[in-house]
C-alpha positions in Angstrom: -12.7 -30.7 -4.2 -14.8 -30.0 -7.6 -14.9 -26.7 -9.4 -18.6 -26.3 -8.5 -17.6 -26.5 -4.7 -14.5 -24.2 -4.8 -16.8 -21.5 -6.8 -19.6 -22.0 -3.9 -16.4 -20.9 -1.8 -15.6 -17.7 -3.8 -19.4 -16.9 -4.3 -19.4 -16.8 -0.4 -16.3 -14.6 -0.4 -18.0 -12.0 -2.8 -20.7 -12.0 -0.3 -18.4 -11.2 2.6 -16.9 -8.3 0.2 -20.2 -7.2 -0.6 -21.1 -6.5 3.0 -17.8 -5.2 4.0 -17.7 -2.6 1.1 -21.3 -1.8 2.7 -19.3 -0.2 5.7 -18.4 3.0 5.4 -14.7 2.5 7.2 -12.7 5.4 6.4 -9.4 6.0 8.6 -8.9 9.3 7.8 -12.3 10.5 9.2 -13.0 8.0 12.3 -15.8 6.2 10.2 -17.5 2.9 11.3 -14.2 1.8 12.1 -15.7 -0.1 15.4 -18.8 -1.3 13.3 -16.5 -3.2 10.5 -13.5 -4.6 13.5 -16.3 -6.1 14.8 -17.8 -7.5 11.5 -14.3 -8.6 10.9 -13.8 -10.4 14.4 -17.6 -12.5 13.8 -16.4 -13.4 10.1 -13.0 -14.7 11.7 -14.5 -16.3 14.7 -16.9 -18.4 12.6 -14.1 -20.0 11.2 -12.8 -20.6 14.3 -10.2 -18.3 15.0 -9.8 -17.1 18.5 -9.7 -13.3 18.0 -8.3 -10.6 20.7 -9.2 -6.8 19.7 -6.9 -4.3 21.0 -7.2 -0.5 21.1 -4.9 1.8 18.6 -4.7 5.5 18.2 -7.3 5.4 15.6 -9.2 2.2 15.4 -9.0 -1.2 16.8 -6.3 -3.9 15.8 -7.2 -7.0 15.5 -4.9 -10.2 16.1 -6.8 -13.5 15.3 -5.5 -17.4 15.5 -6.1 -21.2 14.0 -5.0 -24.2 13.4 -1.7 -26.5 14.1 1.0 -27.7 12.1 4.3 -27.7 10.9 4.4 -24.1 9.7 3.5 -20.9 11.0 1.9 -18.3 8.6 1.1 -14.7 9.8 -1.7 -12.6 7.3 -1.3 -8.6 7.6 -4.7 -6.7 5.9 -6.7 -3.7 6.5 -10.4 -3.1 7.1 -10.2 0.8 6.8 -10.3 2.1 3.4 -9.9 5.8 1.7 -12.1 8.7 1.8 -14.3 8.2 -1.5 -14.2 11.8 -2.7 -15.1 13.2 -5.4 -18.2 11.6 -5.0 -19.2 12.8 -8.4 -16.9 10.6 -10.7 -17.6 7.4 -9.2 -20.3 6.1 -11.8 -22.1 3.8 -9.0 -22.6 4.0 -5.4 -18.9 3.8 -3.8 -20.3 2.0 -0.5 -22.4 -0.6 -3.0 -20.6 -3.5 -4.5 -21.1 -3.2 -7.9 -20.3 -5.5 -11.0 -20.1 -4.5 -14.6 -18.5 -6.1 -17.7 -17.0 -8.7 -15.4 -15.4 -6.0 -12.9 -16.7 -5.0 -9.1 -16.6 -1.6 -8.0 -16.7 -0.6 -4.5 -14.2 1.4 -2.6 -12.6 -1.0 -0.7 -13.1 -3.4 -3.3 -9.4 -4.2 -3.8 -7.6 -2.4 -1.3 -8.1 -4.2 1.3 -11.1 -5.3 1.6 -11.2 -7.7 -1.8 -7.9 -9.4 -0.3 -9.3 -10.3 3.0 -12.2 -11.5 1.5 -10.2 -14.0 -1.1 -8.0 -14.7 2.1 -10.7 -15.9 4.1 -12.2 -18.0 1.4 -9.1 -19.9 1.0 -9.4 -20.5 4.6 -12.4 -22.3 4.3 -11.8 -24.2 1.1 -8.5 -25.5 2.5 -10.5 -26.5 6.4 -13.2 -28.1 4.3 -10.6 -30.5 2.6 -8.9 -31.3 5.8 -12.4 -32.3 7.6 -13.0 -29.0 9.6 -9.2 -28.3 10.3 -6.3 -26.0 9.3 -3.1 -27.9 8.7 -1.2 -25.1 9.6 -1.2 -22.1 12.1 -2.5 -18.8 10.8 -1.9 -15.9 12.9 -4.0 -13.2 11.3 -3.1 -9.5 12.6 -5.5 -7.3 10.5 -5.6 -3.2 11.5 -7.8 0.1 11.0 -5.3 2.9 10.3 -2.9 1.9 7.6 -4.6 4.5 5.4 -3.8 7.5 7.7 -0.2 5.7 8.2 -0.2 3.0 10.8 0.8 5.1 13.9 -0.1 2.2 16.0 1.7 -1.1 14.2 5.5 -0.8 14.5 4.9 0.0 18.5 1.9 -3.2 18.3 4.2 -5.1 16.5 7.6 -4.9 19.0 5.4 -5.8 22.1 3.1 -8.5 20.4 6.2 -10.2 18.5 6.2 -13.5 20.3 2.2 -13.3 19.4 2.9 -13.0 16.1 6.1 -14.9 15.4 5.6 -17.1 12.0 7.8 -18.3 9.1 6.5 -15.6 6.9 3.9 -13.3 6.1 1.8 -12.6 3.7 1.4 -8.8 3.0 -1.8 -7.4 2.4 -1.7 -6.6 -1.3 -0.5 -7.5 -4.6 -1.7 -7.9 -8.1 -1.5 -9.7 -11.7 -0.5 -7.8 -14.9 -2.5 -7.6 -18.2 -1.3 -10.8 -19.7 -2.6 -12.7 -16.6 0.8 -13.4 -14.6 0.8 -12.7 -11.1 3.1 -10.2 -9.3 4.9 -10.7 -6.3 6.3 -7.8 -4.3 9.0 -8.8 -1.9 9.2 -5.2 -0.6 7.8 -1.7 0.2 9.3 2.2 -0.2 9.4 3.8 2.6 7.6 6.7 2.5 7.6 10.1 4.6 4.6 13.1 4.0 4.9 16.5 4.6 3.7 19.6 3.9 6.1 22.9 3.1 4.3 26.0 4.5 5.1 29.9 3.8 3.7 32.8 5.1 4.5 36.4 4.4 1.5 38.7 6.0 -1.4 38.0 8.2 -4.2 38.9 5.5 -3.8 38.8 1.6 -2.9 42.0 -0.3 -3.3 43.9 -3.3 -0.8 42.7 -5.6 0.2 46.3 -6.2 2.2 45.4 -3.6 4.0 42.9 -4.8 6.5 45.1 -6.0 7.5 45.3 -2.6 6.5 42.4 -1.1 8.0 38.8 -1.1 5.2 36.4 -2.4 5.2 33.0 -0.2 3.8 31.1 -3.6 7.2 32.0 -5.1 9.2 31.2 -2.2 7.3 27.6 -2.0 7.8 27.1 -6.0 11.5 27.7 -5.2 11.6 24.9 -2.8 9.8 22.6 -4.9 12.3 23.1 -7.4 15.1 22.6 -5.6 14.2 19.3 -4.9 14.8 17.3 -8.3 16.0 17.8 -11.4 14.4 17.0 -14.7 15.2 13.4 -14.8 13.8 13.0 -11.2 17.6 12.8 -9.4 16.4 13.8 -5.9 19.3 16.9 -5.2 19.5 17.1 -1.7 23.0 16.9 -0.6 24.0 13.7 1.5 20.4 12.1 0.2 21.8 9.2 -1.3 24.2 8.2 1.1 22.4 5.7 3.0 20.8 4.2 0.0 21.7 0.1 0.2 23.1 -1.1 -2.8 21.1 -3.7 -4.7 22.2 -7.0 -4.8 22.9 -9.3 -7.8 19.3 -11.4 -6.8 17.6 -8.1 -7.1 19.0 -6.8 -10.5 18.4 -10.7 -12.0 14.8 -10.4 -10.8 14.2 -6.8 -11.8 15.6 -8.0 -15.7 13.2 -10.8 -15.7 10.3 -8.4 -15.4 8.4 -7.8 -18.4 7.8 -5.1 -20.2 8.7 -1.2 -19.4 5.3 0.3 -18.4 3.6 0.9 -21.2 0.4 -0.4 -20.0 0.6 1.9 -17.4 1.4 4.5 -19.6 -1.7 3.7 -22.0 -4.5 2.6 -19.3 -3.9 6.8 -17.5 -2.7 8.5 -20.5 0.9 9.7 -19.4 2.1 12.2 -21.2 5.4 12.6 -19.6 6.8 9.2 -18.4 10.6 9.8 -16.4 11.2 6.5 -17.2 11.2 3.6 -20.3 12.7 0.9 -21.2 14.8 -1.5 -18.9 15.0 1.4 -16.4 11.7 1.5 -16.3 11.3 -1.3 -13.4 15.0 -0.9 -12.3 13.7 2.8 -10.6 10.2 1.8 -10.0 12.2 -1.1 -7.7 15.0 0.4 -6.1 15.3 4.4 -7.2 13.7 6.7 -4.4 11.5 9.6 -5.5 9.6 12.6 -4.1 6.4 13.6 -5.3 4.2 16.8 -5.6 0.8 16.0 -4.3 -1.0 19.1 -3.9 -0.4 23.1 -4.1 -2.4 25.7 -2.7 -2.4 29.4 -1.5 -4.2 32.6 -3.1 -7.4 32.9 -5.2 -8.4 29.7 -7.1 -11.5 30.7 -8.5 -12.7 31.7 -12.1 -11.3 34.8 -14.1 -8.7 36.3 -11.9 -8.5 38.4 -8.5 -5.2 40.7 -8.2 -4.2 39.2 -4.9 -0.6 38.8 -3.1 -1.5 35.8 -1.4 -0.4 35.5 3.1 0.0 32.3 2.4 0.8 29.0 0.9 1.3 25.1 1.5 2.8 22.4 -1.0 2.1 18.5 0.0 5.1 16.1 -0.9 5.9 12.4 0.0 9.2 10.9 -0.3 9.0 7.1 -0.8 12.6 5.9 0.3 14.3 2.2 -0.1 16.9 0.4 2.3 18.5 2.0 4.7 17.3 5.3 4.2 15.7 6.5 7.7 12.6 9.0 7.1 14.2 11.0 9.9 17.3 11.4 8.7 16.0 12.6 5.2 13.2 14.8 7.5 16.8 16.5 8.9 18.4 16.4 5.1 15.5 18.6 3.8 15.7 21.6 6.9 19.5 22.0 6.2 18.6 21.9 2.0 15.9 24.5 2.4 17.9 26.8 4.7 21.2 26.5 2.8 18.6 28.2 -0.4 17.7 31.0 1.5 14.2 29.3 2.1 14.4 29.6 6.0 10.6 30.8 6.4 9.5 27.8 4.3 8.0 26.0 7.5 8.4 22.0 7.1 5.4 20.2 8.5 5.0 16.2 9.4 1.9 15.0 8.3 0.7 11.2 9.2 3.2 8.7 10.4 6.3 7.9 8.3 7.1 4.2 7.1 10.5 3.3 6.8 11.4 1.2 3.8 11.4 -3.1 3.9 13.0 -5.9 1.2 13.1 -9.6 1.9 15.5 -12.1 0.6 14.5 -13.7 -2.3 16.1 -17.0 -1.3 14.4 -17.4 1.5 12.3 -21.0 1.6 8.9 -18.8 2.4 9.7 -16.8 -0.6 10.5 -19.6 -2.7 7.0 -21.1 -1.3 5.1 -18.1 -2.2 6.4 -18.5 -6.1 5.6 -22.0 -6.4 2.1 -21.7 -5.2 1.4 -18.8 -7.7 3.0 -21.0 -10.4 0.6 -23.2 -9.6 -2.5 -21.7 -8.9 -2.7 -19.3 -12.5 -0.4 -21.6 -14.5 2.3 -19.6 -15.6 5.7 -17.9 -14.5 5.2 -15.0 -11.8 6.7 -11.9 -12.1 8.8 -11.1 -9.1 9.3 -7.6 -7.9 12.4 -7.1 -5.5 10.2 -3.6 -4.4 6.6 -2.6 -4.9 6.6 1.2 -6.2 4.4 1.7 -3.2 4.5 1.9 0.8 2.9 0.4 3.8 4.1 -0.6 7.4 6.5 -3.9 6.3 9.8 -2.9 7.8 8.3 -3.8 11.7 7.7 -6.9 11.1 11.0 -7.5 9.1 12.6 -5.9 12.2 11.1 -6.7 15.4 9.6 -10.4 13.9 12.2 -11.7 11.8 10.0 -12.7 9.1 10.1 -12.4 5.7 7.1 -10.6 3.6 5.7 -11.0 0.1 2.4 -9.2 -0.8 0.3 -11.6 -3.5 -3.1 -10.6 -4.1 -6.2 -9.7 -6.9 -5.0 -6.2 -7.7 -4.6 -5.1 -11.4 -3.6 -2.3 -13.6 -7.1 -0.5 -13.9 -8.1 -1.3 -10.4 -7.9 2.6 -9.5 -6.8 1.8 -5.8 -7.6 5.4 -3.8 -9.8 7.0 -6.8 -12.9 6.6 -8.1 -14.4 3.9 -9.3 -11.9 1.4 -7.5 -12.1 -2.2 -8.9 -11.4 -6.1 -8.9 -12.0 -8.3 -12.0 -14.4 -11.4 -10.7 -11.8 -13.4 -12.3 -9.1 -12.1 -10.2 -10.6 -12.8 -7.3 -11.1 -16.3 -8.0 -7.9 -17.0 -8.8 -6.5 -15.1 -5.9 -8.7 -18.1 -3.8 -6.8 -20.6 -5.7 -3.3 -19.3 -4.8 -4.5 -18.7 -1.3 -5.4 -22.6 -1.1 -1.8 -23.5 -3.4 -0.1 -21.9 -0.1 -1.8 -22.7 2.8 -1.9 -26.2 0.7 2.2 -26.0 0.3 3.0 -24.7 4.2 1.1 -27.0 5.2 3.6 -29.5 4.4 6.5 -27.4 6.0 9.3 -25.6 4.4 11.8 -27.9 4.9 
């Protein structure tokens, strides 16, 4: 195939991505989720893949098929995307595909939508060299709720396993650095949300009376600060216990890996950074955290209002690694907050936990997965034993056997989940090429 032809190929896939950014399909407020499984399902059945649709709590999940050969392939994405608040910063329409100085804006432009888009135009490059057929079987399970959590996939999963039973998969995200080389996650942190409540009257007070009256702000800032200490050590008692100690492949991986975040550090401005160095990607890997995502209670306004506030909330995540259970660490934190005194601090579970997932890095689909990056953008991956992140891996590492590793057209600036989310055009081309290098390598078996 000539470059002009493969480029005809990724043209069309910008196309697809420009009319699936056009659907508004946010999870977390029921939006056009119907409208874009079904644009989804025409895309995929043009290429001739059988598709079956089946119902979730939220919004359809998809399961589509193709092809014969020695080698089974299973693709996990997502059509639904994030809310696209605040509105405001985003400096063109989030809904509108949008390119400027070589980048495309759109939310849903790299997570997930972009990925799907590159996927499907590997398809087609890859049928068009092999007269009209796929040389391999792709199963192609693509949901609507992984934003809001993915209540529906580890139950879909277990009772759809021998549906989707493959020699690997190939996870729905991933990324290339700053100096072009492609990064491989072969694992996600678990992660488990909730939300600390505290209540202390049934209407706000003066805060006269504060003198005499507990305020459930305090009470909430003393939970939140029994939680960690300054260098980010989780200090729950017994939190640790199940944590699975790294193995030697890991730790050789994780010292391969470039750099200690200091891109990250200068593309958002950190000011505080827990971590340099070569710890740097040794905690991003395998170090659990929680996080502070949002605090409120009591007059926010301008100037000040002298109020003793009834109430207060405080949203945390937790993003765990192997073997930690988001259950058991749900029971770790009740008996933590009681034991300080804090047993009015109300614990609350918000969206469906994900429990934490890590392949082998020996494993032959792994191994293909490296040497089709190699080849497809020229140089050495990078190879992450973890992704910092989350999403709903550890199912189909349980219930299907099968190893994962997440390659895709993600990069540093991208802004995944903010304004002004982005792909590089160049990114997206290349993420084609690796798509084909795969498909191209399975193909041929991994014997």
């Amino acid at each position: 195939m000539t470059q002009a032809e493969l480029t005809a190929h990724i043209e069309r896939g910008l196309e697809d991505l420009r009319d699936l950014v056009a659907l508004e399909s946010v999870s977390a407020q029921g939006r056009m989720l119907p409208e874009t499984a079904a644009f989804v399902t025409r895309l995929l059945e043009a290429e001739g893949f059988r598709v079956r649709e089946y119902p979730g709590e939220v919004a359809p999940v998809l399961v589509a098929e193709a092809g014969e050969g020695p080698a089974t392939l299973l693709i996990y994405n997502h059509y639904d995307v994030q809310p696209e608040d605040p509105v405001e910063l985003w400096e063109s329409p989030p809904f509108q595909l949008t390119e400027r100085g070589g980048r495309l804006y759109g939310r849903g432009a790299s997570d997930d939508k972009g990925e799907f888009a590159s996927r499907l135009a590997a398809i087609r490059v890859v049928k068009e060299r092999h007269g009209g057929t796929l040389p391999l079987r792709v199963r192609w399970l693509i949901e609507g709720e992984e934003e809001v959590g993915s209540p529906s996939l580890e139950r879909f999963v277990t009772e759809h396993a021998e549906e989707l039973r493959a020699d690997g998969c190939w996870w729905e995200f991933g990324g290339i650095d700053p100096d072009g080389r492609p990064v491989l996650s072969l694992g996600l942190k678990g992660v488990m949300c909730v939300e600390l409540r505290c209540r202390v009257a049934a209407s706000d007070l003066h805060s006269s009376l504060g003198a005499v009256i507990d305020n459930p702000l305090y009470r909430l800032a003393r939970a939140v600060a029994s939680l960690r200490d300054d260098t980010g050590r989780i200090t729950i008692p017994g939190f640790y216990d199940d944590v699975r100690e790294a193995s030697e492949a890991d730790r050789a991986a994780i010292a391969r890996i470039p750099g200690d975040g200091q891109a990250v550090r200068d593309t958002y401005g950190v000011t505080r950074p827990l971590a340099t160095g070569p710890e740097y990607h040794e905690r991003l890997n395998l170090h659990p955290v929680v996080n502070v995502n949002g605090w409120g209670g009591g007059y926010e306004g301008e100037g000040s209002k002298t109020v003793l506030p009834a109430h207060g909330f405080v949203k945390l995540d937790f993003r765990l690694v192997p073997d930690q259970d988001p259950a058991r660490v749900l029971e770790l934190l009740r008996v933590h907050l009681d034991a300080q005194g804090l047993t009015d601090v109300e614990i609350v579970e918000l969206e469906a936990h994900q429990k934490p997932a890590r392949a082998d890095a020996g494993h032959p689909f792994v191994r293909a997965c490296i040497a089709a990056a190699r080849e497809a953008y020229g140089v050495e991956p990078i190879v992450q034993p973890s992704s910092g992140g989350s999403g709903p891996m550890q199912p189909f590492q349980e219930a299907l056997g099968v190893p994962c590793v997440a390659a895709g057209i993600g990069n540093i600036g991208g802004r995944v989940h903010a304004p002004n989310e982005n792909i590089l055009r160049e990114h997206f081309g290349q993420g084609v090429a690796f798509g084909v290098a795969l498909l191209e390598r399975l193909a041929g078996g991994l014997g």
